[in-house]
C-alpha positions as CSV (number, residue, x, y, z in Angstrom):
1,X,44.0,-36.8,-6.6
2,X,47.7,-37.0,-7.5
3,X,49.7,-33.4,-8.3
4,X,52.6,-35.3,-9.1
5,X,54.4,-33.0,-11.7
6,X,57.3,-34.7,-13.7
7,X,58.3,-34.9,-17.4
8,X,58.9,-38.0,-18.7
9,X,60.6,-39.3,-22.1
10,X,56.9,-39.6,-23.8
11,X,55.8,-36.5,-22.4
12,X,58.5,-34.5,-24.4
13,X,58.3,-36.5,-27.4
14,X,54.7,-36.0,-27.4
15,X,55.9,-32.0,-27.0
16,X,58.2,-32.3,-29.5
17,X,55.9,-33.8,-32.1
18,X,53.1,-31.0,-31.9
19,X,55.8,-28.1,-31.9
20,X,57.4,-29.7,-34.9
21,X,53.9,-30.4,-36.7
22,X,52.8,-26.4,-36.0
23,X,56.5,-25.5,-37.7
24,X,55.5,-27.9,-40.6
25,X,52.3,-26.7,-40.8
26,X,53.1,-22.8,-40.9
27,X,56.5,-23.4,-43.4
28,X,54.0,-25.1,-45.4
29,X,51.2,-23.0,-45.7
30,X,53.8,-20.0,-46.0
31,X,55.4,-21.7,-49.1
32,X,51.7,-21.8,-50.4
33,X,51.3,-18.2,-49.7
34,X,48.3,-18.5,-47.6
35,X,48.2,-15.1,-45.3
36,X,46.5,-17.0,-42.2
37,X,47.8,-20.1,-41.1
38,X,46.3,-19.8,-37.5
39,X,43.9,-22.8,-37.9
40,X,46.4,-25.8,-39.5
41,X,48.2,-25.1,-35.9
42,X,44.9,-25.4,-34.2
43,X,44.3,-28.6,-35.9
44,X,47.4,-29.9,-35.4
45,X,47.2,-29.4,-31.5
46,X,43.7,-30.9,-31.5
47,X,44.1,-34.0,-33.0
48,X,47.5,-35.4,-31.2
49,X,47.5,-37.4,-29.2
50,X,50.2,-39.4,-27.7
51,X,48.4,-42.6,-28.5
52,X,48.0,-43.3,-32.4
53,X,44.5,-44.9,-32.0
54,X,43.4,-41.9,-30.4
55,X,45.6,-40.1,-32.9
56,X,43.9,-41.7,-35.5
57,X,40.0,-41.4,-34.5
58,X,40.5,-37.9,-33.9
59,X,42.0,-36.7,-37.4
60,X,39.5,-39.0,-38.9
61,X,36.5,-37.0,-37.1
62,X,38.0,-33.3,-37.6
63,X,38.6,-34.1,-41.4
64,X,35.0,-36.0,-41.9
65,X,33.8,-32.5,-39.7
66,X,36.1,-30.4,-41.4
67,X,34.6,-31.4,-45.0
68,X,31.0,-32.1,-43.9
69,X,30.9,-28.5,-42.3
70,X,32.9,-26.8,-45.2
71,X,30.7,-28.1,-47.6
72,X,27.5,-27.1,-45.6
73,X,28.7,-23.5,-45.2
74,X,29.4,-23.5,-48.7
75,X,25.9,-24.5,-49.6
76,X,24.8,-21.8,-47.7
77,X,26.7,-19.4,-49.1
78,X,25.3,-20.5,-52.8
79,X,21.8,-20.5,-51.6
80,X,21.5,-17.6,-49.3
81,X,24.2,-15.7,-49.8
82,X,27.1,-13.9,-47.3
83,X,24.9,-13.1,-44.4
84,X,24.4,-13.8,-40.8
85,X,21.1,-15.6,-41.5
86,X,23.4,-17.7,-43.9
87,X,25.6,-18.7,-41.1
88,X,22.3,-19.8,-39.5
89,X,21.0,-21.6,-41.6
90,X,24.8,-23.4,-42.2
91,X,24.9,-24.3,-38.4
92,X,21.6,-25.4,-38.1
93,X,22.0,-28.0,-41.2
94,X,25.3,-28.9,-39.6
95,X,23.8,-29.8,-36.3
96,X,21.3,-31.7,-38.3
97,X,23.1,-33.5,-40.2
98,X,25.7,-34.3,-37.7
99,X,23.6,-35.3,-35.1
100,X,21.6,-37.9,-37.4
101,X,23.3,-40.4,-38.2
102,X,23.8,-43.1,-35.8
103,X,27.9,-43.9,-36.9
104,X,28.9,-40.1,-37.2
105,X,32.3,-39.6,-36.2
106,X,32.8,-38.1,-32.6
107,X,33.0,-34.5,-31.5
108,X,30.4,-33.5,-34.2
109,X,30.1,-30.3,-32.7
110,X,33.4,-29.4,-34.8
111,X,30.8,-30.0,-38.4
112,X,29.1,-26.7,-37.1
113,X,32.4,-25.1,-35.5
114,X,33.4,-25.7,-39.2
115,X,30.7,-23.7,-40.9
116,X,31.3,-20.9,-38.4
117,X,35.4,-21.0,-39.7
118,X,34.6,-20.8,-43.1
119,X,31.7,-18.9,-43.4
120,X,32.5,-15.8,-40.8
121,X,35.2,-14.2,-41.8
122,X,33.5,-13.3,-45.2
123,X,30.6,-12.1,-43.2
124,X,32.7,-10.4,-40.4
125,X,34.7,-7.8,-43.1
126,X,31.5,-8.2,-45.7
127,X,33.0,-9.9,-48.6
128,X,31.2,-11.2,-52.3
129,X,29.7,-14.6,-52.9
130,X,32.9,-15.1,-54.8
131,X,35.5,-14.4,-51.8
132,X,33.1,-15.5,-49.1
133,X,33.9,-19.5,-51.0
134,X,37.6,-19.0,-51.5
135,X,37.7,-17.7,-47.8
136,X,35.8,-20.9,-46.9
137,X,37.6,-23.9,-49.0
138,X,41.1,-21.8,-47.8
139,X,40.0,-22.0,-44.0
140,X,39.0,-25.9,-44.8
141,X,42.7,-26.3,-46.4
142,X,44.6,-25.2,-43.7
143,X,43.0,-27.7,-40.6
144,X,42.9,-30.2,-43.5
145,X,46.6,-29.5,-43.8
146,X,47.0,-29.6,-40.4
147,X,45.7,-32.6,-39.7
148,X,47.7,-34.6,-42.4
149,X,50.6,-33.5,-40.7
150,X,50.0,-34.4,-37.1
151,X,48.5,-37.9,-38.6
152,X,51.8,-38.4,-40.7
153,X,54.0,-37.3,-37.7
154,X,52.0,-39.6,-35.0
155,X,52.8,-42.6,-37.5
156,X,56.5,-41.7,-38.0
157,X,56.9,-41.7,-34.2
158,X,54.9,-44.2,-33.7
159,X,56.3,-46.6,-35.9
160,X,60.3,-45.5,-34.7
161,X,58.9,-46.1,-31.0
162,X,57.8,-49.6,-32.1
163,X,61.0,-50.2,-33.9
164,X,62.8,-49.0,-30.7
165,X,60.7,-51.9,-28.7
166,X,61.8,-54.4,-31.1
C-alpha cells in the first residue's frame, strides 16, 4: 500500500469546490432565515465527488432518498403522530420501501437516515403535529439545497476543466 502524500491541482480544486459549495449553501440558507443550516453542508460534502458521473449518481440518490424518506416521515407523522413509535414505524417503511425495488437508487440506507433527520428533532424537544412537519419539509430543504449546489458547482467545473482540455 502506497502512503504517498501530495496535493495535486485536482486535489485542491476538488477542496476548493466543497468549501465554496458549504459557503453557498450557509449564505443561502441564512438569506432564507433558516436557524440550522448544519445538513445543506452535510449534503454538500456527501455528494462531491471529483468525478461528475459519480457527482451525478450520488446527488441523484440523496435527493430521490431525501424526498422518498421526507415524505415517509411525514406520513408518519400524519398517521401516528410525534412519537418515538412514529419514527419506527417511518424507518421501518423506509427500509421497506427502499429495499424493494429492484432500480432503487444507491445508498438507500440514507431514505431511512432521512426519516430519522426530519422526524427527530420534533420528537427530541416534543414539538405539535404542526411543527413536527415544518421541522421535517425544513430539514428536507436544506440537503435538497445542498445538493443543488454541489450538482451545479461539479458542472461549472467540470465543464471549465473540459474547456481548459480543448
Amino acid at each position: 500500500m502506497d502512503l504517498t502524500f501530495r496535493f495535486t491541482r485536482n486535489t485542491l480544486l476538488y477542496v476548493f469546490r466543497i468549501v465554496l459549495g458549504c459557503l453557498i449553501s450557509w449564505g443561502f440558507l441564512e438569506l432564507l432565515g433558516t436557524d440550522r443550516r448544519e445538513w445543506a453542508l452535510i449534503s454538500v460534502i456527501i455528494v462531491s465527488e471529483p468525478d461528475f458521473i459519480n457527482l451525478r449518481n450520488n446527488t441523484i440518490s440523496r435527493v430521490v432518498n431525501t424526498l422518498s424518506g421526507c415524505a415517509i416521515g411525514m406520513v408518519a407523522l400524519l398517521i401516528t403522530g410525534v412519537s418515538f413509535t412514529s419514527m419506527m414505524v417511518g424507518i421501518t417503511a423506509a427500509i421497506l420501501i427502499s429495499t424493494s425495488f429492484p432500480k432503487y437508487p444507491g445508498s438507500w440506507k440514507l431514505a431511512p437516515v432521512t426519516v430519522v433527520i426530519v422526524m427527530a428533532p420534533s420528537l427530541i424537544v416534543h414539538t405539535a403535529l404542526h411543527t413536527a412537519l415544518i421541522t421535517a419539509l425544513v430539514r428536507a430543504e436544506e440537503v435538497l439545497i445542498g445538493c443543488v449546489v454541489a450538482f451545479l458547482l461539479g458542472l461549472l467545473f467540470d465543464r471549465l476543466q473540459r474547456r481548459r482540455r480543448v
